[in-house]
Backbone as CSV, one residue per row, in Angstrom:
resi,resn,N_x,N_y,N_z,CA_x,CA_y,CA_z,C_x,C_y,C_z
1,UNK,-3.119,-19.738,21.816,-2.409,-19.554,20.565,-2.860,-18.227,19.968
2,UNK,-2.245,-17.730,19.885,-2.187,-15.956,19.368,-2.183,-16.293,17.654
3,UNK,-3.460,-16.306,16.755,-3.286,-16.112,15.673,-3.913,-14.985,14.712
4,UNK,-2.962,-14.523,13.778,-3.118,-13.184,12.889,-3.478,-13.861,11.636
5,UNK,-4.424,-13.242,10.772,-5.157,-13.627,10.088,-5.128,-12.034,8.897
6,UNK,-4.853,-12.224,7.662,-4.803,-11.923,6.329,-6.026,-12.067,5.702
7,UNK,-6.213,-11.303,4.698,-7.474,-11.063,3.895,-8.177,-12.329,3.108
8,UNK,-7.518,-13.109,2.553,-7.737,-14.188,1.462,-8.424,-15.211,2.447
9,UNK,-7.296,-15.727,3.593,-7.838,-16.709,4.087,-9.683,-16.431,4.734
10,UNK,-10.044,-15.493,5.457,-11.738,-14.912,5.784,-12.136,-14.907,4.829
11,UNK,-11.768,-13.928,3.835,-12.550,-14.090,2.386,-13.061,-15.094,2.030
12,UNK,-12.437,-16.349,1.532,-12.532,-17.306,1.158,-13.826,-17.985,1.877
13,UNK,-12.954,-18.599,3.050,-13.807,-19.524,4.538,-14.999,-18.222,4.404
14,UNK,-15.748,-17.367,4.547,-16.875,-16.612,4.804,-17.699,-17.281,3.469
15,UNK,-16.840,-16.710,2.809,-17.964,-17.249,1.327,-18.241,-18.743,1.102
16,UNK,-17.377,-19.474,1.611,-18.257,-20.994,1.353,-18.905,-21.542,2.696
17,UNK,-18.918,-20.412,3.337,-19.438,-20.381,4.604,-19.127,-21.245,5.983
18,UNK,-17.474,-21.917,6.068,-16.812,-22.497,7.214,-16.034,-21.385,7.466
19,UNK,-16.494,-20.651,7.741,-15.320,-19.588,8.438,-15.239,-19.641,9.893
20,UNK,-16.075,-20.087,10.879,-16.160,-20.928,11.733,-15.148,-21.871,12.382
21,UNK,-14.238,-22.657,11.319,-13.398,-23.331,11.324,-12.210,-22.558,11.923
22,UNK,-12.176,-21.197,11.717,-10.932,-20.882,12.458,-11.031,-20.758,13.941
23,UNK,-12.354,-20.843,14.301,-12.622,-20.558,15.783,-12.627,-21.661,16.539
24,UNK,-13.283,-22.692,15.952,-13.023,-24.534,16.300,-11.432,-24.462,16.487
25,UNK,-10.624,-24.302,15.301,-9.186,-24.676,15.206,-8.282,-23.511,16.441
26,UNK,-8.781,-22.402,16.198,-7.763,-21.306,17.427,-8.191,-20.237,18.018
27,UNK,-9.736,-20.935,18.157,-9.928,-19.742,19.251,-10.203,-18.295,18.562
28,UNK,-9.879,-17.266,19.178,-9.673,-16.104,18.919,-8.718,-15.838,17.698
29,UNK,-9.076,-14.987,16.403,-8.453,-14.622,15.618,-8.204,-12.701,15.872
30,UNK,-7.309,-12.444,15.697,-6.798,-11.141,15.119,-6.548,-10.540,13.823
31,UNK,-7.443,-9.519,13.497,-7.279,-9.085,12.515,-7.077,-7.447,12.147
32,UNK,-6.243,-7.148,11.289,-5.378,-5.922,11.501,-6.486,-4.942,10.983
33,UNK,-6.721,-4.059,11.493,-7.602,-3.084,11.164,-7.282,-2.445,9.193
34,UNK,-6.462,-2.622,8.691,-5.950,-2.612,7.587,-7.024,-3.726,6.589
35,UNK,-6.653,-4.848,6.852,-7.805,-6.075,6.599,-8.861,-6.137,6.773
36,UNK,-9.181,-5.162,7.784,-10.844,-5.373,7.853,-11.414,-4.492,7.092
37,UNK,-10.689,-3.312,7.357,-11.317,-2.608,6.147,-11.028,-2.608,4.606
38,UNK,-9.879,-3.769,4.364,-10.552,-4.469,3.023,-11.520,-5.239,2.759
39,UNK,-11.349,-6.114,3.681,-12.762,-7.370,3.677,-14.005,-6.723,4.111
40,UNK,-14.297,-6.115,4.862,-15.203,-6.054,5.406,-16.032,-4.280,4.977
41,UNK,-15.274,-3.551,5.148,-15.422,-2.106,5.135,-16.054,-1.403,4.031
42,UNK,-14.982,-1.888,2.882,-14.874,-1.608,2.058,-15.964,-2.924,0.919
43,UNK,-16.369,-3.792,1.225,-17.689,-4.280,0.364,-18.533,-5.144,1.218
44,UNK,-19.125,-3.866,1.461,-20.234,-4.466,2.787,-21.508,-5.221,2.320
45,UNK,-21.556,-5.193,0.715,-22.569,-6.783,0.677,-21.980,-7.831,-0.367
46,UNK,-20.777,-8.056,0.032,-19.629,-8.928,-0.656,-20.605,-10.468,0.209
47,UNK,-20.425,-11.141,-0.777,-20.697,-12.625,-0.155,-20.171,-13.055,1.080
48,UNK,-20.475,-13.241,2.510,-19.653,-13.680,3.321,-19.428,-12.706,4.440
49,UNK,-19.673,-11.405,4.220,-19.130,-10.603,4.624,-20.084,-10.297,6.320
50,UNK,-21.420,-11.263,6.194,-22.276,-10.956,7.098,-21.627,-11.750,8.329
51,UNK,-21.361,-13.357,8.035,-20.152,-13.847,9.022,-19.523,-13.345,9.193
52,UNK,-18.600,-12.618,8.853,-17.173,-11.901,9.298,-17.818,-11.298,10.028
53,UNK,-18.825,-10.217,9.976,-19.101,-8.818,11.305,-19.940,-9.716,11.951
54,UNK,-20.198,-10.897,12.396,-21.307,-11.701,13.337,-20.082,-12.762,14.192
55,UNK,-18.933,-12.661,13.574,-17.992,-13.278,14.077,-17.566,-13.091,15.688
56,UNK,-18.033,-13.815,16.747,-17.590,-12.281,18.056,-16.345,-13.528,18.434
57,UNK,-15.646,-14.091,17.582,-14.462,-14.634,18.133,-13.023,-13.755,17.346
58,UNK,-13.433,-13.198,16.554,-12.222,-12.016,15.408,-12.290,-11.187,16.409
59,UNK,-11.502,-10.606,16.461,-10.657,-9.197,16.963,-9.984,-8.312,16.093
60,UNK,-10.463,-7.414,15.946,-9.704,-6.304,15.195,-8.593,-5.538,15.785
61,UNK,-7.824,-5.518,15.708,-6.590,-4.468,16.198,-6.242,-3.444,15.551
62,UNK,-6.672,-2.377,16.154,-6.437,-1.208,15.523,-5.135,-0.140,16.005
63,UNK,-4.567,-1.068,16.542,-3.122,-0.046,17.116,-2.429,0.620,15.600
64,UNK,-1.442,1.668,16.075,-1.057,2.146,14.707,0.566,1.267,14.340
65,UNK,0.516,0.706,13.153,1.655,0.386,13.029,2.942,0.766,12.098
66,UNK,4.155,0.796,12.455,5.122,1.586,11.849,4.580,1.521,10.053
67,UNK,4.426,3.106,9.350,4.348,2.621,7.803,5.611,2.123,6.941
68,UNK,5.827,0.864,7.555,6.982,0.332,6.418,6.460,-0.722,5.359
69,UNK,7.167,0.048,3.896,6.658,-0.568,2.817,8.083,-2.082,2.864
70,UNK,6.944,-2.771,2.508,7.530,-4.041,2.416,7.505,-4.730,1.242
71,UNK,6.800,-4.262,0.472,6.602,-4.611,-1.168,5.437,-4.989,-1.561
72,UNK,4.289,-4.945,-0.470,3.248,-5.888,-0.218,1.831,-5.613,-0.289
73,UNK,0.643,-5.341,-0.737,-0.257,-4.533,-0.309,-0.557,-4.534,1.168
74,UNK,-1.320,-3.360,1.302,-1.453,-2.563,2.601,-1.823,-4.042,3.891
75,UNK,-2.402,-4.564,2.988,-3.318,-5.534,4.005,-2.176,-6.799,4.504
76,UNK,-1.568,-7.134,4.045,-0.413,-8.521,3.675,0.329,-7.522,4.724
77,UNK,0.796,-6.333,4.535,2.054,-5.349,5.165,1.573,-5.363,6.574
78,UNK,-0.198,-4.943,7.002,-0.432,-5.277,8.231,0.045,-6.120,8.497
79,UNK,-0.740,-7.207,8.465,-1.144,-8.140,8.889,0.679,-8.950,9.468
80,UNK,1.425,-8.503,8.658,3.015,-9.289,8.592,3.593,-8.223,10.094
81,UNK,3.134,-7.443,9.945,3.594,-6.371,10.967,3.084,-6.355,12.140
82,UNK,1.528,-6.858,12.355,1.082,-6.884,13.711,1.226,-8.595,14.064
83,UNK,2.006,-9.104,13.162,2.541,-10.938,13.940,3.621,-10.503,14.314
84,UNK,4.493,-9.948,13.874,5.459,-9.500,14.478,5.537,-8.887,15.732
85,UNK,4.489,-7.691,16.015,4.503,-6.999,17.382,3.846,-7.522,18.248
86,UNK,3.009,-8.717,17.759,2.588,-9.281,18.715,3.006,-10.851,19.235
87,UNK,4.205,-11.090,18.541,4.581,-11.973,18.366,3.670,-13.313,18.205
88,UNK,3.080,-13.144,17.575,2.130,-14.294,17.094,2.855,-15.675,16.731
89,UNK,1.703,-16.731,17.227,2.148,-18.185,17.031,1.986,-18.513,15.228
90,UNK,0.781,-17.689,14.892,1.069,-18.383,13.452,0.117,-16.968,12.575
91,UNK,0.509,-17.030,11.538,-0.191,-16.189,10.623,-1.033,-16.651,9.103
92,UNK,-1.862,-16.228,9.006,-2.772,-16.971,7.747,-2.914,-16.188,7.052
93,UNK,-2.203,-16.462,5.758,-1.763,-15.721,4.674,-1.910,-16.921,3.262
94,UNK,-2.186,-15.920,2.504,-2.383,-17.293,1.150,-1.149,-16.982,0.068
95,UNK,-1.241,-15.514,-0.013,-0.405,-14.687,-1.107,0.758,-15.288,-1.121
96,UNK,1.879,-15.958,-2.270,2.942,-16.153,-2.365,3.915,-15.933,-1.632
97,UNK,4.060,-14.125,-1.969,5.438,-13.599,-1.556,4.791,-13.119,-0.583
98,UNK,3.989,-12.335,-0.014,3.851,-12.599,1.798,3.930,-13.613,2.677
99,UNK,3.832,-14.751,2.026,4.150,-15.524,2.854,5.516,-16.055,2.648
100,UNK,6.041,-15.880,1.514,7.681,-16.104,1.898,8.343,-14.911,2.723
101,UNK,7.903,-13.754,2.290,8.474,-12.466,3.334,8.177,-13.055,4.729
102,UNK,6.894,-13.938,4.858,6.470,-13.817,6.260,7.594,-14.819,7.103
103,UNK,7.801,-15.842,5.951,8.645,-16.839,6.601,10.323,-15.891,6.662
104,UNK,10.566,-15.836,5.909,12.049,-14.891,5.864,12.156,-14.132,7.345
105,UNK,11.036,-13.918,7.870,10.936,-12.524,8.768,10.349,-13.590,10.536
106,UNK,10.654,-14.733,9.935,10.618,-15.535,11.508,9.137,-16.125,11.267
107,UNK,8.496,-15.729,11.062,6.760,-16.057,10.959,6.544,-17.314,10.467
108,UNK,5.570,-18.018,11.691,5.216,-19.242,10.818,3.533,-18.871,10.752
109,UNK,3.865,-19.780,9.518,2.415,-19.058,8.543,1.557,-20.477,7.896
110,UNK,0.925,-20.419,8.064,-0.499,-21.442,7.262,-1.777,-20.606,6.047
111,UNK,-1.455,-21.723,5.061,-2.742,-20.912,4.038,-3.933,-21.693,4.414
112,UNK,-4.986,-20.979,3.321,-6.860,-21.124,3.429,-6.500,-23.002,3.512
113,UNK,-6.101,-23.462,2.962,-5.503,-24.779,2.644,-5.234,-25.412,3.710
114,UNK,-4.615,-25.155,4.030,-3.996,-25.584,5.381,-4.740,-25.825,6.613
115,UNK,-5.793,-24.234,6.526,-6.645,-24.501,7.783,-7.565,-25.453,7.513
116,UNK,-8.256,-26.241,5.783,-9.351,-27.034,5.536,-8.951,-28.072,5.875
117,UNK,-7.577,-28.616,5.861,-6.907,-29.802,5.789,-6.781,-30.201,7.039
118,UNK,-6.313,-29.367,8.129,-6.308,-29.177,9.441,-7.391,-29.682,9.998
119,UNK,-8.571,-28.739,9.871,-10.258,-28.893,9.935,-10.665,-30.327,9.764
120,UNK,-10.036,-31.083,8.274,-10.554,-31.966,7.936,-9.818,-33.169,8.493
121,UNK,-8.281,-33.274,9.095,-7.967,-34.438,10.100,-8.038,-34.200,11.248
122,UNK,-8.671,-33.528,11.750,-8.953,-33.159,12.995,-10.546,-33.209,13.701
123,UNK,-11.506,-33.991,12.181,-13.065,-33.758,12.488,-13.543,-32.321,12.377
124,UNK,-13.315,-31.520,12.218,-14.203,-30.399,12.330,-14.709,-29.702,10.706
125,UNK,-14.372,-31.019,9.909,-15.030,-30.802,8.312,-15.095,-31.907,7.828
126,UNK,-16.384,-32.417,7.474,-16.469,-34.080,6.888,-15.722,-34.145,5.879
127,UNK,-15.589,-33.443,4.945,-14.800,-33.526,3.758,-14.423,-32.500,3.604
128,UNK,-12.813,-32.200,2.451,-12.731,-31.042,1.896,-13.142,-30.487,0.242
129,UNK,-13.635,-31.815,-0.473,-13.986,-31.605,-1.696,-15.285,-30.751,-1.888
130,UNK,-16.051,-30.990,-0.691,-17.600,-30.140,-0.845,-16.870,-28.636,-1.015
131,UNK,-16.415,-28.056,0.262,-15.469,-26.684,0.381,-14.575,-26.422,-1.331
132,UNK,-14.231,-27.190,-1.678,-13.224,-26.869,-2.122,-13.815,-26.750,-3.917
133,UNK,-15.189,-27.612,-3.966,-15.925,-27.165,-4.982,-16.576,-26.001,-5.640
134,UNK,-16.438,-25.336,-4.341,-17.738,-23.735,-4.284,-16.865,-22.825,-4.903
135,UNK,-15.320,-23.253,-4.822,-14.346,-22.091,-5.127,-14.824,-21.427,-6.399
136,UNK,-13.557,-20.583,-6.666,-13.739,-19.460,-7.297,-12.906,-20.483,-9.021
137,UNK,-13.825,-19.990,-10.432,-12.219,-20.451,-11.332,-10.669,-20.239,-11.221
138,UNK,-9.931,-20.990,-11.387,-8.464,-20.883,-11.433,-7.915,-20.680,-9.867
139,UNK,-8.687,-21.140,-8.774,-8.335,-21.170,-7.634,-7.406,-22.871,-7.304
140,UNK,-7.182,-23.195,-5.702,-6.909,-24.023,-6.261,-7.493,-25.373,-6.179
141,UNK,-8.879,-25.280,-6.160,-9.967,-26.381,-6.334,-9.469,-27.022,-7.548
142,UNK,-9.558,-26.443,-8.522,-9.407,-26.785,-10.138,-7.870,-27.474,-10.432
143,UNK,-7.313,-27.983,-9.019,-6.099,-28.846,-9.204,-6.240,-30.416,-9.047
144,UNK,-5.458,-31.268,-10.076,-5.985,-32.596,-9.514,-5.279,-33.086,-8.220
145,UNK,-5.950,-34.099,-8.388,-5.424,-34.673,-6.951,-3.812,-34.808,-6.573
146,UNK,-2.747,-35.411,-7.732,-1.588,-34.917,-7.413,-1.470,-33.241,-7.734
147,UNK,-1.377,-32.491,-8.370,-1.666,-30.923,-8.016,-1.984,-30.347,-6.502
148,UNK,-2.852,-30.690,-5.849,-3.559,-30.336,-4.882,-2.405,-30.931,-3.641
149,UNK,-1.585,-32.142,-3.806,-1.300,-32.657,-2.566,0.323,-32.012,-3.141
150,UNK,0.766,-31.697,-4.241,2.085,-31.005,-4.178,1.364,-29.469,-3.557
151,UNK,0.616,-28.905,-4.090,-0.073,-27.707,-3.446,-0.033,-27.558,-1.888
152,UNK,-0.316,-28.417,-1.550,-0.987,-28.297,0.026,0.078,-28.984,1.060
153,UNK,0.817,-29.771,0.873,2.166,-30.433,1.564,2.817,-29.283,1.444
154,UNK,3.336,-28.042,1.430,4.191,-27.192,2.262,3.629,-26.308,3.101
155,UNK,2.261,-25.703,2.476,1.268,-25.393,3.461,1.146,-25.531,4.910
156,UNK,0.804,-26.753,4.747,0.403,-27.315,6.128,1.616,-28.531,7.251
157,UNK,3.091,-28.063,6.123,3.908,-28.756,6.907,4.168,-30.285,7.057
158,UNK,3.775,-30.889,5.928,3.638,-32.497,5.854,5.450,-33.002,5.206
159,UNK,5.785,-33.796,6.333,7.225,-34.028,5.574,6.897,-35.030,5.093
160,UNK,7.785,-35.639,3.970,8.205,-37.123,3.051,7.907,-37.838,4.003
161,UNK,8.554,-37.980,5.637,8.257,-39.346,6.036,7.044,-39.226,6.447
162,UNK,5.892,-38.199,6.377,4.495,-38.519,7.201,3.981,-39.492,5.547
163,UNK,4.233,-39.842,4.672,3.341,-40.217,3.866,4.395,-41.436,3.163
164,UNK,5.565,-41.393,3.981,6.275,-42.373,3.368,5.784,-44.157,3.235
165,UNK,5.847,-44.600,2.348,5.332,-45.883,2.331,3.973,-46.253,2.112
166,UNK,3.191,-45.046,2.071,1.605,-45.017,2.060,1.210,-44.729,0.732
167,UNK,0.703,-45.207,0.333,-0.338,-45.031,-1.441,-0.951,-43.890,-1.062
168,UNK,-1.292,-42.569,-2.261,-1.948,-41.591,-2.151,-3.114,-41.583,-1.502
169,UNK,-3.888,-42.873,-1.777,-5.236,-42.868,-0.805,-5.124,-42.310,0.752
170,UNK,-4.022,-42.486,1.125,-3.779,-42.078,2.685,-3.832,-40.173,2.771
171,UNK,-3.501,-39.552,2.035,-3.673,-38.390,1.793,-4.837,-37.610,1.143
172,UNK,-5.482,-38.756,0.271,-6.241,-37.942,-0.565,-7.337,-38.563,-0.113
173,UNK,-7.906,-39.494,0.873,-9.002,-39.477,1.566,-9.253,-38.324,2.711
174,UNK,-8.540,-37.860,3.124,-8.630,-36.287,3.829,-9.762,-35.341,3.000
175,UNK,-9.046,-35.396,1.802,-9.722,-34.436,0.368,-10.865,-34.900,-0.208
176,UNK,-11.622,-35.865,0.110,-12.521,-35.981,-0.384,-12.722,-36.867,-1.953
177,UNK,-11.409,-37.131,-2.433,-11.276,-37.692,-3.691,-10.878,-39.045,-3.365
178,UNK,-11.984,-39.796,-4.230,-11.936,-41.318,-4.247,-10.073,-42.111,-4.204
């Protein structure tokens, strides 16, 4: 599985320190030389930032890619541009409208969200409330439990009938909330 990877989602996973989780979940990540030298380059004693360069499952790609403005910062514009040329299976993006551009533009895309939730029915995270505590204010830790599961059901692709007939407990034991 060929996956391209955006600034927010490393950011995030480095600093509460499962960033790991993307390598359990797919292996090899790609990341656009654009992105790294936001995350990484550019605040080299940013929290987290020591995982990211100890990471030897990331890949940086530094090919040059066409400069087309897409409306997007530099890093989102990579990152949308080298799933494309490389035709990537999925892209991890958190930002709104990059990720609707991304979807508009063929791309299927998963947020930071998506990969914890993933992580967390799949075993490779006992819970997601520990993770999801460390966050940052006004992220979207600080959502309640219905908040969080309208939040995270388009994310990660959950239709009406996966939860049809089931009391929230079936969803929100994933999350860590009673």
């Amino acid at each position: 599985m060929l996956v391209i990877a955006d600034s927010s989602p490393l950011v995030y996973l480095s600093r509460v320190g499962v960033l790991d989780l993307l390598a359990t979940a797919f292996g090899e990540v790609v990341v656009p030389a654009t992105v790294w030298a936001e995350v990484v380059d550019a605040r080299p004693d940013a929290p987290g930032v020591s995982a990211l360069r100890s990471a030897t499952w990331l890949r940086v790609d530094r090919r040059g890619l066409p400069s087309t403005d897409l409306g997007l910062d530099p890093g989102e514009t990579a990152a949308i541009l080298l799933a494309e040329a490389l035709h990537a299976d999925l892209l991890l993006i958190d930002e709104r409208a990059g990720r609707a551009l991304a979807e508009e533009r063929g791309l299927v895309v998963r947020g930071t969200l998506g990969v914890l939730v993933h992580a967390r029915q799949h075993g490779a995270l006992p819970a997601l409330r520990p993770v999801l505590e460390v966050s940052r204010p006004g992220s979207f830790a600080q959502l309640n439990p219905t908040e969080f599961y309208q939040f995270v059901s388009r994310p990660i692709g959950f239709r009406g009938s996966d939860l049809a007939g089931r009391p929230p407990g079936h969803w929100s034991r994933h999350v860590g909330y009673p």
